[in-house]
N, CA, C and O atoms as CSV, one atom per row, in Angstrom:
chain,resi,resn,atom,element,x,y,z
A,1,UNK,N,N,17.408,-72.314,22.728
A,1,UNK,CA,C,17.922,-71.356,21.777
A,1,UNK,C,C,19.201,-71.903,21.163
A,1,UNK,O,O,19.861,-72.641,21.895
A,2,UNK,N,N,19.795,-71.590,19.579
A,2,UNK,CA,C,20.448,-71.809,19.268
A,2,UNK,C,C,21.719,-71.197,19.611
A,2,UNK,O,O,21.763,-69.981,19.796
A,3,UNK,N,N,22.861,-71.992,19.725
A,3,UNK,CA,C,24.587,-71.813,20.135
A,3,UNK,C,C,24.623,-70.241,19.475
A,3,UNK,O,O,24.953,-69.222,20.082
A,4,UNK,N,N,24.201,-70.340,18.100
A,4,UNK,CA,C,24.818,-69.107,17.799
A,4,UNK,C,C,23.233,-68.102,17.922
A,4,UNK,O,O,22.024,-68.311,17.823
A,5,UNK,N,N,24.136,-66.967,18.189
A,5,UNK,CA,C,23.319,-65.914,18.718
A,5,UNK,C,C,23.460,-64.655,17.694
A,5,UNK,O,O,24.165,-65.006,16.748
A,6,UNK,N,N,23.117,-63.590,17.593
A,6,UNK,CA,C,22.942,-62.516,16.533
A,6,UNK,C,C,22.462,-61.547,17.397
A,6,UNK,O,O,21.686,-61.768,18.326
A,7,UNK,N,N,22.957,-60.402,17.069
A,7,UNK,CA,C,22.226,-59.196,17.911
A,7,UNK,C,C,21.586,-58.166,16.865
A,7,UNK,O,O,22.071,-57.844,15.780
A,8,UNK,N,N,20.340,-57.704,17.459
A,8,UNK,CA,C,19.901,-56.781,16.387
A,8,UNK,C,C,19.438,-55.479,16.995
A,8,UNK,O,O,19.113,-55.714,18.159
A,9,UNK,N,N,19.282,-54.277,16.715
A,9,UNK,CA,C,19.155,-53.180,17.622
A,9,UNK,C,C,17.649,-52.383,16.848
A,9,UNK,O,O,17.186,-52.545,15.719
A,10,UNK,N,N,17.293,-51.718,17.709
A,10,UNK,CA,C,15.863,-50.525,17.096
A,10,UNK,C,C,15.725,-49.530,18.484
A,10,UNK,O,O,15.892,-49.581,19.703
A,11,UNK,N,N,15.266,-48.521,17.325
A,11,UNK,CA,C,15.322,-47.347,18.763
A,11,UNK,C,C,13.608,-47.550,19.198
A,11,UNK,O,O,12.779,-48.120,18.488
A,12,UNK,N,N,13.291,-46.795,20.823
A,12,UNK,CA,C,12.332,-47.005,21.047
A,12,UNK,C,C,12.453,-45.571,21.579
A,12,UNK,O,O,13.490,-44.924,21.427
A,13,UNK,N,N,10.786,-44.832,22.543
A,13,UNK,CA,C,11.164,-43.771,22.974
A,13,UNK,C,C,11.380,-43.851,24.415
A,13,UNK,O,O,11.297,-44.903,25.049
A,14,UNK,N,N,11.689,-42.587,24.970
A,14,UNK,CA,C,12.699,-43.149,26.086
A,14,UNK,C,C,11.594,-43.287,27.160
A,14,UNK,O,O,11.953,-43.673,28.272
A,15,UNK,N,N,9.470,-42.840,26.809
A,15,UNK,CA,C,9.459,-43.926,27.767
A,15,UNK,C,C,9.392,-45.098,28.127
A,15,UNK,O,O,9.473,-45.673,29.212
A,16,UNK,N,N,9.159,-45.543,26.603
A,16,UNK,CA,C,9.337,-46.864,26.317
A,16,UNK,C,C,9.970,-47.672,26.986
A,16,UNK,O,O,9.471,-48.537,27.706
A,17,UNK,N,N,11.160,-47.461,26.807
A,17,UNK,CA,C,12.028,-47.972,27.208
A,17,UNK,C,C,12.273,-47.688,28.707
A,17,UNK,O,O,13.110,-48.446,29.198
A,18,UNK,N,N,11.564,-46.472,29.832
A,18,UNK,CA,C,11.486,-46.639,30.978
A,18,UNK,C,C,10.409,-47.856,31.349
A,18,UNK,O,O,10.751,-48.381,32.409
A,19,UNK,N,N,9.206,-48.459,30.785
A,19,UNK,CA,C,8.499,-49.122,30.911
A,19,UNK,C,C,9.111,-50.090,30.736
A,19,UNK,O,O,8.814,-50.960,31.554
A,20,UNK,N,N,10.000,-50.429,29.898
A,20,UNK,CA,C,11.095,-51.890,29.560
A,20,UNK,C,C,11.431,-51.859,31.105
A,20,UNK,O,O,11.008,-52.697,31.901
A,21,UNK,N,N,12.352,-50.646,31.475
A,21,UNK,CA,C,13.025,-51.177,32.234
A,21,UNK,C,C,12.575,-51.722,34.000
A,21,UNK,O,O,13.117,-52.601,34.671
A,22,UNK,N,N,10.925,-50.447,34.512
A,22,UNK,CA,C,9.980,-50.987,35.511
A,22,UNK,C,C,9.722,-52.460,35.462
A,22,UNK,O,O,9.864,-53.182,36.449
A,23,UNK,N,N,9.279,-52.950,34.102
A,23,UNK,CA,C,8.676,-54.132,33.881
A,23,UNK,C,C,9.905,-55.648,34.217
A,23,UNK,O,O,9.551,-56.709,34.730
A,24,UNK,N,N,11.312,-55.314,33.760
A,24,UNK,CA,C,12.518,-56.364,33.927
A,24,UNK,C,C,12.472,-55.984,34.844
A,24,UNK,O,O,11.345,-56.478,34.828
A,25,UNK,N,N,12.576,-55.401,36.076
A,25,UNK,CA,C,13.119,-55.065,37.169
A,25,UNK,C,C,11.852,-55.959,37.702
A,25,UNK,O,O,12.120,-57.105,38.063
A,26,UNK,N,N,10.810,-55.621,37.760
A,26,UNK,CA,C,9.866,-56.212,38.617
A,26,UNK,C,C,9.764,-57.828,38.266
A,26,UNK,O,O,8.945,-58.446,38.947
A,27,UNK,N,N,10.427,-58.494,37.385
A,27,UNK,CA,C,10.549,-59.723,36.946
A,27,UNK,C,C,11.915,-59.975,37.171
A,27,UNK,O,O,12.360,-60.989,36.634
A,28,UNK,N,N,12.877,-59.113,38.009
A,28,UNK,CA,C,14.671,-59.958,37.706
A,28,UNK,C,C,15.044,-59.696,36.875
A,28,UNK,O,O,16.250,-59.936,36.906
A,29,UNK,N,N,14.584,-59.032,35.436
A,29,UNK,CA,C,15.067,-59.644,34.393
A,29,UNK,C,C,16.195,-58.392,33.620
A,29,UNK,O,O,16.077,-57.213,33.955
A,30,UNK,N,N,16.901,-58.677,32.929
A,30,UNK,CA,C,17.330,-57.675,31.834
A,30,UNK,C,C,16.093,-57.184,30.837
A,30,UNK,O,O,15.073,-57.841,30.630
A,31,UNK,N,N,16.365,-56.059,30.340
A,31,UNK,CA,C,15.839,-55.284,29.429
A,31,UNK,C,C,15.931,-56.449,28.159
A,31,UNK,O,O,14.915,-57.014,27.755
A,32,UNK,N,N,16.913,-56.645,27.751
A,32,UNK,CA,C,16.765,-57.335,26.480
A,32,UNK,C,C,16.249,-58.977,26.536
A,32,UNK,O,O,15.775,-59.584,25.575
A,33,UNK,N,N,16.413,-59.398,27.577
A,33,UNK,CA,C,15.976,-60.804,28.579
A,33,UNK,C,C,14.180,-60.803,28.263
A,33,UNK,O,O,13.578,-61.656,27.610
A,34,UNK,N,N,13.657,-59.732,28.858
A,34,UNK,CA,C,12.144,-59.340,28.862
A,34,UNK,C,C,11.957,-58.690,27.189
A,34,UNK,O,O,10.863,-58.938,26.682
A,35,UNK,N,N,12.681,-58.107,26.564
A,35,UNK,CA,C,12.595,-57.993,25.393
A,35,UNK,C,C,11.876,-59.412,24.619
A,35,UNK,O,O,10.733,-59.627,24.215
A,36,UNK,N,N,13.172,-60.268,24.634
A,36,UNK,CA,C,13.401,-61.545,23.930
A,36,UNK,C,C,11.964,-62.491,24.488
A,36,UNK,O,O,11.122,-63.021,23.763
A,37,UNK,N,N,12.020,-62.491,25.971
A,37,UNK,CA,C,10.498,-63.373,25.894
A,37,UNK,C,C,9.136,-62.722,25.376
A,37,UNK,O,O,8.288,-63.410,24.808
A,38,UNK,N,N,8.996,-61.516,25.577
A,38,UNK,CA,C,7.816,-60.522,24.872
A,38,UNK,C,C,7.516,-60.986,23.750
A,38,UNK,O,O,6.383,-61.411,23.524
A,39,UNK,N,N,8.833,-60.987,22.525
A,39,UNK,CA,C,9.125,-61.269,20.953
A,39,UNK,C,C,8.843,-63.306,20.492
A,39,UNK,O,O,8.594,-64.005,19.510
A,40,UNK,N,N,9.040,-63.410,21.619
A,40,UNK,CA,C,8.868,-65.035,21.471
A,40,UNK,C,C,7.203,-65.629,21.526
A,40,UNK,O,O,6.516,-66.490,20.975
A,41,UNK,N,N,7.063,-64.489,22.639
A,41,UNK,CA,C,5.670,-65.243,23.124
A,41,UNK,C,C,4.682,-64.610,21.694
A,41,UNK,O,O,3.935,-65.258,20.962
A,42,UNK,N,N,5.000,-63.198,21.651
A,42,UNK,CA,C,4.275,-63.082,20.129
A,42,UNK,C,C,4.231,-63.727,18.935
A,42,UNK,O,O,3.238,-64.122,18.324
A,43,UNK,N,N,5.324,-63.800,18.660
A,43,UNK,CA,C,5.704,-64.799,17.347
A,43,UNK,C,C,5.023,-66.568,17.694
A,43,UNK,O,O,4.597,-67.313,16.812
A,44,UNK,N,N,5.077,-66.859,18.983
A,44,UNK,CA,C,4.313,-68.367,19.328
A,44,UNK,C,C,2.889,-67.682,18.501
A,44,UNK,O,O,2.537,-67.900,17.342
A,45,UNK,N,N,2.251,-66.821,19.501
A,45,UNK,CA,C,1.165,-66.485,19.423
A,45,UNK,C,C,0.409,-66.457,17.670
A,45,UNK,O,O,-0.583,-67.042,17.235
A,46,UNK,N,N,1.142,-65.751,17.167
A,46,UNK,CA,C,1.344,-65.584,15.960
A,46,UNK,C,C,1.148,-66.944,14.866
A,46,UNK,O,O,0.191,-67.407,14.245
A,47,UNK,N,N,2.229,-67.207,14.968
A,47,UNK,CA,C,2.446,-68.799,14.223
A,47,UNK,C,C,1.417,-70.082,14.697
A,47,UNK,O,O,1.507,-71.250,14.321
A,48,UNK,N,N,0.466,-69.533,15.588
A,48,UNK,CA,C,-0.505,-70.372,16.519
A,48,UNK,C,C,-1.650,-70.267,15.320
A,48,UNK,O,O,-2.200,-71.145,14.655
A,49,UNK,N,N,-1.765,-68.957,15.326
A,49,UNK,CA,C,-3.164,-68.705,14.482
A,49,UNK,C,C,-3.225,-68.857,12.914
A,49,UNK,O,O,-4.283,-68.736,12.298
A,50,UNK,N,N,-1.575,-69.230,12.094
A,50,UNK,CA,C,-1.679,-69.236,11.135
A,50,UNK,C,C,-2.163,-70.650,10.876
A,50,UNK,O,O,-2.739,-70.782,9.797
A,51,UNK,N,N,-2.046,-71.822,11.689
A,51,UNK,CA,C,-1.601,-73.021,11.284
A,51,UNK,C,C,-3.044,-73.526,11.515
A,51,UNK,O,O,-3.329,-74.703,11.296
């Protein structure tokens, strides 16, 4: 990842976001940690099928 970093925010609903937080917990991870690989692995996924 690049040095510089950016933060960006969106609301979710709150059970959403209890499922964020079961799911980091059962991985170690932070909420936004498990966020960020979720968003990565899609966008791979993504950019896989255009090319």
């Amino acid at each position: 990842m690049d040095k510089t970093q950016t933060q960006i925010s969106f609301r979710v609903t709150n059970e959403f976001k209890e499922r964020l937080e079961v799911q980091a917990r059962k991985e170690r991870r932070s909420v936004a940690s498990m966020v960020r690989i979720v968003m990565e692995d899609y966008l791979a996924e993504k950019e896989k099928e255009t090319k």
